[in-house]
C-alpha positions in Angstrom: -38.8 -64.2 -0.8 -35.6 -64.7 1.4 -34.8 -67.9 -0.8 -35.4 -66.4 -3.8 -32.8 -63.1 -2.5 -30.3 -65.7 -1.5 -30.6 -67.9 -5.0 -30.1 -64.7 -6.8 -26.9 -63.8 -4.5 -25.5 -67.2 -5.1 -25.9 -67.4 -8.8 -24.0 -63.8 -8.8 -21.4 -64.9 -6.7 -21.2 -68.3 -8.9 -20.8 -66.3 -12.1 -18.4 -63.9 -10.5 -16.3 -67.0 -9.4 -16.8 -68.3 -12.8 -15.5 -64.7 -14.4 -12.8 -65.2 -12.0 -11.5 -69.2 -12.6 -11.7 -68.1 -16.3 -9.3 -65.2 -15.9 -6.6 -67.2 -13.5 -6.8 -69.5 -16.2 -6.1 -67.5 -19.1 -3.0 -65.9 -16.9 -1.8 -69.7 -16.4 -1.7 -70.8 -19.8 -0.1 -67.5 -21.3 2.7 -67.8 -18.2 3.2 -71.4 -19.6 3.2 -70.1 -23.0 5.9 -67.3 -22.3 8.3 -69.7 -20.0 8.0 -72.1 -23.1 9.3 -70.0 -25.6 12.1 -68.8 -23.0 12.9 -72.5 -22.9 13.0 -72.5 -26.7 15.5 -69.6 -26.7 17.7 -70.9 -24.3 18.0 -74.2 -25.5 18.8 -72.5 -29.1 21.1 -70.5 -27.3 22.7 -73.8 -26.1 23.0 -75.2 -29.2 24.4 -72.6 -30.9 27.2 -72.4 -28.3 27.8 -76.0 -28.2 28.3 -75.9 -31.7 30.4 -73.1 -31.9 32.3 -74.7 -28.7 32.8 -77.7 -31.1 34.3 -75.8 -33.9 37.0 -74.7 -31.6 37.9 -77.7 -30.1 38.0 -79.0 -33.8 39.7 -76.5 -34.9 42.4 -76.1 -31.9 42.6 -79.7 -31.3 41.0 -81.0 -28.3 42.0 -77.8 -26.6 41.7 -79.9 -23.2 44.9 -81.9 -23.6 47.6 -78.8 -24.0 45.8 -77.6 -20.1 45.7 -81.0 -18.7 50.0 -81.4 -19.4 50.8 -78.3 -17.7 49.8 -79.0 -14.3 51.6 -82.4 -13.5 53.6 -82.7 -16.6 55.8 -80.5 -16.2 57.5 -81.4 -12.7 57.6 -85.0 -14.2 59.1 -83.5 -17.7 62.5 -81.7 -15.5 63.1 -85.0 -14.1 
């Protein structure tokens, strides 16, 4: 009779652990799903701004040479 008790306690903890495992799991996989499509985002996000970072250079030139000249060009330039 004791067996039998303790058989039945164990197969309810066992499906509770079960209900449990299955639930964590769930929560894991929509957390991975959500961080994904953040990911997504911010890599679009990136994109767009390196492409719009591009369009200025392009259309201003390089922009890094005109900032580059100013620090140690222009002591070298009065000389």
């Amino acid at each position: 009779m004791v067996a039998a008790r303790a058989q039945e306690s164990l197969k309810a903890e066992n499906t509770h652990l079960k209900q449990l495992n299955s639930s964590q799991r769930l929560q894991y996989e929509q957390t991975i799903s959500e961080l994904q499509n953040k990911l997504k985002a911010r890599e679009g996000t990136i994109t767009e701004l390196n492409q719009m970072l591009n369009k200025f250079r392009q259309y201003h030139g390089g922009g890094g040479g005109g900032s580059s000249g100013r620090g140690g060009g222009s002591g070298s330039s009065v000389v």
